[in-house]
C-alpha positions as CSV (number, residue, x, y, z in Angstrom):
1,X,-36.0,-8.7,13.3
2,X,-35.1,-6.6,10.1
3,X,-33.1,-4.2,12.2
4,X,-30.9,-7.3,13.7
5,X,-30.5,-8.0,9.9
6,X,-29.5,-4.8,9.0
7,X,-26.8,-4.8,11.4
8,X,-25.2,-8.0,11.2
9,X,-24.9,-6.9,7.0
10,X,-23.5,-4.1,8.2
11,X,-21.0,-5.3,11.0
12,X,-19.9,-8.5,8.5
13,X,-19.3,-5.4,5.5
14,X,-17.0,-3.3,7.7
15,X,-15.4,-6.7,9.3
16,X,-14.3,-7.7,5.5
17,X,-13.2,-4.7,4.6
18,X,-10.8,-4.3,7.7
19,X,-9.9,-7.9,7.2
20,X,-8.8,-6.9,3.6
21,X,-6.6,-3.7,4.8
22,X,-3.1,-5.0,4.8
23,X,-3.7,-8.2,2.6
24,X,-1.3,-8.7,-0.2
25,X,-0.8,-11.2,-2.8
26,X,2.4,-11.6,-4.6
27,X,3.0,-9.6,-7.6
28,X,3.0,-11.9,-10.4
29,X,6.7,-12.3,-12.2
30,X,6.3,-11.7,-16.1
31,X,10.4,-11.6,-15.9
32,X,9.7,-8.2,-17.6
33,X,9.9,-5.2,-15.2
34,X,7.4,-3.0,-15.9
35,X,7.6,0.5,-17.9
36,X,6.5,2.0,-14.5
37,X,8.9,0.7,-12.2
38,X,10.8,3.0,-9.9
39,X,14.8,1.6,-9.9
40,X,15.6,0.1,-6.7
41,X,19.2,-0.8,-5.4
42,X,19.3,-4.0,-4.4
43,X,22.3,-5.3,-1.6
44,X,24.5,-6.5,-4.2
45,X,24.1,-3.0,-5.8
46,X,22.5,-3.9,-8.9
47,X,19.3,-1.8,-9.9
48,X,15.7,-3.7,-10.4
49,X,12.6,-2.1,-11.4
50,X,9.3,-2.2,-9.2
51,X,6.0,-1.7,-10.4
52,X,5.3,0.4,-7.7
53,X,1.6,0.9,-8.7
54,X,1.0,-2.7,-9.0
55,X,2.3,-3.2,-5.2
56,X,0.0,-0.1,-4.3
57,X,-2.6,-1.7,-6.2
58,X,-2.4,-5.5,-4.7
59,X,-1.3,-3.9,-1.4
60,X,-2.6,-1.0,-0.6
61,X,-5.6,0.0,-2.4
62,X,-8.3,-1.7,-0.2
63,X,-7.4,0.9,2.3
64,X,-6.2,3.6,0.0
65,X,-8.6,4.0,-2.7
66,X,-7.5,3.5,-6.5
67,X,-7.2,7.3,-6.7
68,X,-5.6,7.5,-3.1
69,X,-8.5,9.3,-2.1
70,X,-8.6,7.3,0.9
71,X,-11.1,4.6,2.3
72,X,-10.8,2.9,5.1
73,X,-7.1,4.7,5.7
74,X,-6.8,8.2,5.1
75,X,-6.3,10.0,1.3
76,X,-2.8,10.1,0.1
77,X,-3.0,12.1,-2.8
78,X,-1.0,15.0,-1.8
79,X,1.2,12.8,0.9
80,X,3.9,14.1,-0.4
81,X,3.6,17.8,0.8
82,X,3.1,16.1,4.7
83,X,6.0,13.7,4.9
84,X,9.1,12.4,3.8
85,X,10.4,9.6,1.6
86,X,11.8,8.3,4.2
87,X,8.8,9.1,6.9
88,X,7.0,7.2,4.5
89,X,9.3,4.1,4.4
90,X,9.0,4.2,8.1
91,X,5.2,4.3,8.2
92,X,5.1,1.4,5.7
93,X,7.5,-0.5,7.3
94,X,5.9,-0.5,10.9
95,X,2.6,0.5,10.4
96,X,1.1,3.5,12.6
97,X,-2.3,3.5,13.9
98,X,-4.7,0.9,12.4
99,X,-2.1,0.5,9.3
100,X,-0.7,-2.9,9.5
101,X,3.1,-3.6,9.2
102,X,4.2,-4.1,5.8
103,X,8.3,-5.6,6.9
104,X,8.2,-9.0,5.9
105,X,4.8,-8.6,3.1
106,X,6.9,-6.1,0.6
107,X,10.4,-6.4,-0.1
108,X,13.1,-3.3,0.9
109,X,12.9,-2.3,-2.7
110,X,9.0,-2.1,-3.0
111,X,9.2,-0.1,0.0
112,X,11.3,2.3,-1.2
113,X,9.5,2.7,-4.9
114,X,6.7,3.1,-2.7
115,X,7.9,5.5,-0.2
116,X,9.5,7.1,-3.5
117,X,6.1,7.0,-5.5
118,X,4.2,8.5,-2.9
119,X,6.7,11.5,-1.7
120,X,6.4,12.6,-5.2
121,X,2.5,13.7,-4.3
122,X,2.5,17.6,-3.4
């Protein structure tokens, strides 16, 4: 009987934490952009600031790890060195493998920071 309780904990663990991979909440509006925003064009042309580490944080960091030393997903501290800004965009944007599609959860611009943010580690 304690093994059957062992692995239902077990099972409902790693059921949450997949079920929290890919979750976001929307980033809070202070109307301040923050000091560590990463400028973003915007359609009409005009240049915002993302926090990109607040959108990895509420997005990304379930999977990620706060240090990007990877989780459930794989380690992205040295992502950089693997694959493009623009490899990364795509990856975010679609999802690959058990990453969940991010279109329509992040904006274009907190893609980009991301994509940005993330090609930056070498």
């Amino acid at each position: 009987m304690q093994l059957n309780k062992s692995f239902l904990c077990l099972f409902l663990l790693l059921a949450f934490s997949l079920a929290a991979c890919g979750k976001t909440t929307p980033p809070a509006t202070t109307g301040t952009p923050a000091a560590t925003g990463t400028p973003a064009a915007t359609s009409s042309g005009a240049t915002t600031k993302v926090d990109t580490q607040a959108v990895f944080k509420q997005s990304c960091v379930s999977c990620h790890g706060v240090n990007l030393e990877g989780a459930v997903g794989p380690n992205l501290q040295k992502e950089g060195s693997k694959r493009s800004k623009d490899e990364l965009a795509t990856i975010i944007t679609n999802g690959k493998g058990a990453m969940p599609s991010f279109k329509g959860k992040l904006t274009d611009d907190e893609i980009s920071s991301l994509a940005v943010w993330l090609a930056d580690k070498k």
